[in-house]
C-alpha positions, -999 to +999 in steps of 0.1 A: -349+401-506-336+386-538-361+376-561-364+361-600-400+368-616-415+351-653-441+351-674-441+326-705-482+328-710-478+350-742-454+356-770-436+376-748-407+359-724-404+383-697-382+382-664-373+404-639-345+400-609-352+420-576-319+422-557-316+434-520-352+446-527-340+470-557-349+464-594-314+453-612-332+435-643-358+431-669-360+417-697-394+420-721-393+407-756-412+388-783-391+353-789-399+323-804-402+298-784-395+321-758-401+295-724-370+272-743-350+301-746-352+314-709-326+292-696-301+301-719-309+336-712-309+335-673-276+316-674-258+346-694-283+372-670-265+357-640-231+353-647-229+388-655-243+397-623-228+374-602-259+358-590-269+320-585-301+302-584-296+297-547-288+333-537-331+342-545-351+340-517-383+339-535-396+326-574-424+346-590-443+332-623-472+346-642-496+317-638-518+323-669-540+321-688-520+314-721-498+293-740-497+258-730-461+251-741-449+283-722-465+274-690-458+239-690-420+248-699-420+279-674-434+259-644-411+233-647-383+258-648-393+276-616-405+243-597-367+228-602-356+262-590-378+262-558-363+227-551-328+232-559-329+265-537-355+256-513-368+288-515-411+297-518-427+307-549-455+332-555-479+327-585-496+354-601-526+359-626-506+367-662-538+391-665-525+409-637-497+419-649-512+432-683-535+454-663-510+469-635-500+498-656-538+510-658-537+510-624-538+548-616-550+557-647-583+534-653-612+526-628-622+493-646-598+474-667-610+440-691-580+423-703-589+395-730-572+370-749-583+349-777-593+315-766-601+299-798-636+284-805-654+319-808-642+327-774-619+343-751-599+344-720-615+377-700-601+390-663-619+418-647-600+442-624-607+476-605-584+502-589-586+511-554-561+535-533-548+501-521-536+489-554-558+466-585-580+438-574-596+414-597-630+412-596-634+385-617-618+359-634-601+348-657-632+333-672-639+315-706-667+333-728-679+347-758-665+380-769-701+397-772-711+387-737-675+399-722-681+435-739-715+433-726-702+424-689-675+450-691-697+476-710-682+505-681-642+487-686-611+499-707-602+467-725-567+459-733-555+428-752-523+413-770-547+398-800-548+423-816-579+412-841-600+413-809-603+448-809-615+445-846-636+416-841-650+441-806-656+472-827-676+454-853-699+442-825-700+473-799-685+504-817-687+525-786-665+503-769-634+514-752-604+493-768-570+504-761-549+506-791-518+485-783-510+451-774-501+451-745-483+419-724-478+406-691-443+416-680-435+400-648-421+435-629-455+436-619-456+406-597-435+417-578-443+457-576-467+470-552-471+428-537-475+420-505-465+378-518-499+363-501-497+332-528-460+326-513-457+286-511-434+263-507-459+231-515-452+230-550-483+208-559-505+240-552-486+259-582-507+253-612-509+270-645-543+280-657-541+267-698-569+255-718-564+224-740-586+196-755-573+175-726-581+194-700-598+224-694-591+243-663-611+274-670-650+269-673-670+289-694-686+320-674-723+320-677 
């Protein structure tokens, strides 16, 4: 199988090619305006491997929570692909794929994100033999009450004054010490696709704005 994977929910444009079921690709950087500078990028990605948009047999995207310029950008991008190609696409929580390399190391991983207005994005996950499974989320809260919640969790983030703004209100709290960002590898490692569609209206992004909030505050 021949797939293309992305995540534009951070600061980091990530994408990954699967080809013949092997890794061939990745690429994981901080960019400006990364979502805008994808296509150029693919385009160059491609021609050097002699690959088209119509030789995947699957799209992968990192559905959020994050940036609602790189989602709205991203989806666009992988929905015009789906079309053109007629091939599925599998969505993803973005959290996901920040908490996949914990995986074997960590019981209980929190990843957060700053959601503005004295709150943030939080996804709980827990490791099993069978791979990470979200317990909850991604739900929209106050910092205090998700440290509470995930009292027993290794929290990771990419905002990086969260673990400040954590430590100042639970100094016993477990914080890992990097930012650490979805890198869409993990969507497709270890995945048995069971989000695979070809109705594109199901594929939503999961952003917050003024206009329309798609995550509700967790109680």
């Amino acid at each position: 199988m021949n797939i293309l994977a992305l995540d534009c929910s951070s600061k980091k444009l990530s994408y990954s090619i699967v080809k013949n079921d092997g890794l061939i690709y990745q690429y994981d950087r901080v960019v400006d305006r990364g979502a805008s500078f994808f296509i150029v990028k693919l385009e160059k990605t491609l021609k050097n491997l002699s690959m088209q948009i119509r030789d995947f047999d699957l799209f992968a995207i990192g559905s959020g929570p994050g940036s609602f310029t790189g989602l709205r950008v991203s989806f666009s991008i992988v929905k015009a692909f789906a079309l053109a190609a007629k091939k599925p696409v599998f969505w993803q929580n973005s959290f996901f794929a920040c908490a996949y390399p914990f995986w074997r190391k960590e019981g209980k991983v929190a990843v957060v994100a700053d959601a503005k207005k004295n709150l943030v994005y939080a996804g709980f996950f827990v490791s099993s033999k069978r791979g990470l499974r979200q317990k909850s989320g991604p739900k929209l809260m106050k910092l205090k009450d998700c440290l509470e919640k995930g009292k027993d969790y290794l929290f990771i983030t990419y905002d990086s004054h969260l673990r400040k703004e954590a430590k100042a209100i639970k100094k016993d709290i477990r914080f890992y010490q990097k930012n650490i960002y979805p890198r869409a590898k993990y969507f497709i490692d270890n995945n048995n696709f069971d989000r695979m569609s070809y109705d594109l209206k199901k594929l939503k992004p999961l952003y917050l704005h003024s206009m329309d909030c798609q995550v509700r505050k967790g109680r």
